[in-house]
C-alpha positions as CSV (number, residue, x, y, z in Angstrom):
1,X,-14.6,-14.2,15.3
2,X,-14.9,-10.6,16.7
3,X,-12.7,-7.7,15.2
4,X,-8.8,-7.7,16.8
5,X,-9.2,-11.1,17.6
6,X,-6.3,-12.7,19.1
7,X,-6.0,-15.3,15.6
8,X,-6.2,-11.9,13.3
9,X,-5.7,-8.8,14.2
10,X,-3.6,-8.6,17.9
11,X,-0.7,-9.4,15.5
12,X,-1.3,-6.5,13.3
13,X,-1.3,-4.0,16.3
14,X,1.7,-5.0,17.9
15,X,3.9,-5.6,14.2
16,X,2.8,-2.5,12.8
17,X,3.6,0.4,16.0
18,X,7.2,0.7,14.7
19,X,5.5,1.8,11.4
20,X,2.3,3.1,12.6
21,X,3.2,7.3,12.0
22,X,6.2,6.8,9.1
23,X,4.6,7.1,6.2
24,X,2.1,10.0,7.6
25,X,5.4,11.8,8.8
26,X,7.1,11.3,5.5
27,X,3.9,12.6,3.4
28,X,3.6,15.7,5.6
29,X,7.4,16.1,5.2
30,X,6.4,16.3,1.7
31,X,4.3,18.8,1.7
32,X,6.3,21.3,3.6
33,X,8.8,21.4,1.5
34,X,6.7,20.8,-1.2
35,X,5.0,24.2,-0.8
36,X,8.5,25.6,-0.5
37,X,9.8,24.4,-3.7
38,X,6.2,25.5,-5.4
39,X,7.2,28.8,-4.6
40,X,10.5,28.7,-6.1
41,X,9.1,27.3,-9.1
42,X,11.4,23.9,-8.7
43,X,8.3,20.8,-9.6
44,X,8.0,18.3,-7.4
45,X,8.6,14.3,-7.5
46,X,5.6,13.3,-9.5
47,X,2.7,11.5,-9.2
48,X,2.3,9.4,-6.1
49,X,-1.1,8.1,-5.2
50,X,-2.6,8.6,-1.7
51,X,-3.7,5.0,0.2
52,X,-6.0,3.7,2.4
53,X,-5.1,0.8,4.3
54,X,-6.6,-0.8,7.4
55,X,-8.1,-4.2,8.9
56,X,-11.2,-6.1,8.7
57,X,-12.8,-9.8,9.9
58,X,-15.1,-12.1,8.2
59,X,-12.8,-13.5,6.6
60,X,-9.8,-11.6,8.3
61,X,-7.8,-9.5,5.6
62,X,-6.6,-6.3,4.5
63,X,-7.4,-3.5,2.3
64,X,-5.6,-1.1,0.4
65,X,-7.3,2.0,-1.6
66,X,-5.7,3.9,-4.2
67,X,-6.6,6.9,-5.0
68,X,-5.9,7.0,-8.3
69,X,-7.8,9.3,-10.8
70,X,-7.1,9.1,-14.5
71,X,-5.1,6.1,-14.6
72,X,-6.0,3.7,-17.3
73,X,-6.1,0.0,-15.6
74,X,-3.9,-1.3,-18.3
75,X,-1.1,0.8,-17.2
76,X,-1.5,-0.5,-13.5
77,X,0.8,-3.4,-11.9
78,X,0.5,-4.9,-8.6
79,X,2.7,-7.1,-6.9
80,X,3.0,-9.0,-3.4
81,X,6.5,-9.6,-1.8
82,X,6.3,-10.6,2.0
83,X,4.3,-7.9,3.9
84,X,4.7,-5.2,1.1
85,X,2.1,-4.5,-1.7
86,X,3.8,-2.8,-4.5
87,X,1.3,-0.5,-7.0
88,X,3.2,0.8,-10.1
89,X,1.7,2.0,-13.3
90,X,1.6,5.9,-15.2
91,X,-0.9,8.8,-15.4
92,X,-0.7,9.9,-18.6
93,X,-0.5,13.6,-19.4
94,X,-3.2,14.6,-22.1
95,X,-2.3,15.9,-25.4
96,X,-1.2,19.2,-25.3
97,X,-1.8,20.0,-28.8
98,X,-4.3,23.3,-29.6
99,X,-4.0,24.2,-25.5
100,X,-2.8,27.0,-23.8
101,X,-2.8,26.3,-20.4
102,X,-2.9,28.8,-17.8
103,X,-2.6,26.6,-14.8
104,X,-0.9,22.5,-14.5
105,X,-1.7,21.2,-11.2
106,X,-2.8,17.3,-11.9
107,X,0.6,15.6,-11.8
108,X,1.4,13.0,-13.8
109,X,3.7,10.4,-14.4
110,X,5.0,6.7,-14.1
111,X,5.0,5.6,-10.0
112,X,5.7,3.3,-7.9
113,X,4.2,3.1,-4.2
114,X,5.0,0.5,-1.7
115,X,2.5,-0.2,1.0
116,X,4.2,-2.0,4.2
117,X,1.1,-4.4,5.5
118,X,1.0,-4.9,9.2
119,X,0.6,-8.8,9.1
120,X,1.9,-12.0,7.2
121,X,-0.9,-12.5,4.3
122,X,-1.7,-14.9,1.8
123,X,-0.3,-13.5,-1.4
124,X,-1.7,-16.0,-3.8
125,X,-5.2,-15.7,-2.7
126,X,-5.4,-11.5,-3.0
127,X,-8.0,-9.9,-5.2
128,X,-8.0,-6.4,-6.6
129,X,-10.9,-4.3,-8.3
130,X,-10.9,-0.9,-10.0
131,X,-14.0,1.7,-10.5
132,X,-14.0,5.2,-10.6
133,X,-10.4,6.0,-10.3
134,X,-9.9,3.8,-6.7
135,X,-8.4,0.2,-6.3
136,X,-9.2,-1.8,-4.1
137,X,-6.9,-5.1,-3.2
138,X,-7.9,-7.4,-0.4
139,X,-5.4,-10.1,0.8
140,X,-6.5,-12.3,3.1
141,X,-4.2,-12.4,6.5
142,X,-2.6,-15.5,6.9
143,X,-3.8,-17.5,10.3
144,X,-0.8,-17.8,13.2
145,X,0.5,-21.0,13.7
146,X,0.5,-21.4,17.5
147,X,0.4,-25.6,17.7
148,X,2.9,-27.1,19.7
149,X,5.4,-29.6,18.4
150,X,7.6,-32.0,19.9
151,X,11.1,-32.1,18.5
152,X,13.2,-34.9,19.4
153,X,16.4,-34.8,21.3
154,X,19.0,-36.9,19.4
155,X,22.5,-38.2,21.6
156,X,25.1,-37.2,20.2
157,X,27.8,-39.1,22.0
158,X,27.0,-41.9,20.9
């Protein structure tokens, strides 16, 4: 089965255009006014971790990376509801005690980031890893039902 084959991946393409640029748009909206409440010295939301996502064949499913650097994996939670992968957990802020800190820049805090998938997958079959501060979940796409069936026609005068 060759990549964007019309069983796996022509349905991603055309489902996913109305969300194709949203979530870039809403990141960069971020980070301009981000920058502008730096400089007034209001903190931002928190923590939100960046993702990956994109398509592959062989067997056809999709991947999600999370970037997400000094979280312990038993304060991660994933969940699967339709089309959207939901990655919740906390970056714990280290002890403070004996510290001075000139500078805070690594955010921390719980999260919660929804990833919008681009094609109907097989929730129960999805596997997730974690090394090195990135996750990795792969769900397998679910295969489009495109036989034909005959429906019967029932009188109803009668």
């Amino acid at each position: 089965m060759k990549l964007g084959g019309p069983d796996t991946l022509a349905t991603v393409n055309s489902e996913r255009d109305l969300f194709a640029n949203f979530e870039r748009m809403r990141r960069e909206i971020d980070e301009l006014f981000g920058d502008v409440f730096e400089r007034t010295g209001i903190r931002g939301r928190g923590f939100s971790p960046s993702v990956d996502v994109y398509y592959t064949d062989d067997p056809p499913r999709a991947v999600v990376k999370a970037d997400l650097a000094g979280v312990v994996i038993e304060d991660l939670a994933l969940e699967i509801r339709g089309r959207q992968l939901l990655i919740a957990g906390e970056r714990r802020a280290e002890k403070a005690e004996g510290r001075l800190f000139q500078q805070i820049e690594i955010e921390h805090g719980p999260f919660r980031r929804s990833v919008e998938l681009g094609a109907e997958v097989v929730a129960d079959e999805a596997k997730a890893g974690y090394e090195d501060g990135i996750l990795v979940v792969e769900v397998p796409l679910a295969r489009r039902d495109d036989s034909a069936r005959r429906v019967r026609i029932e009188d109803g005068g009668e």
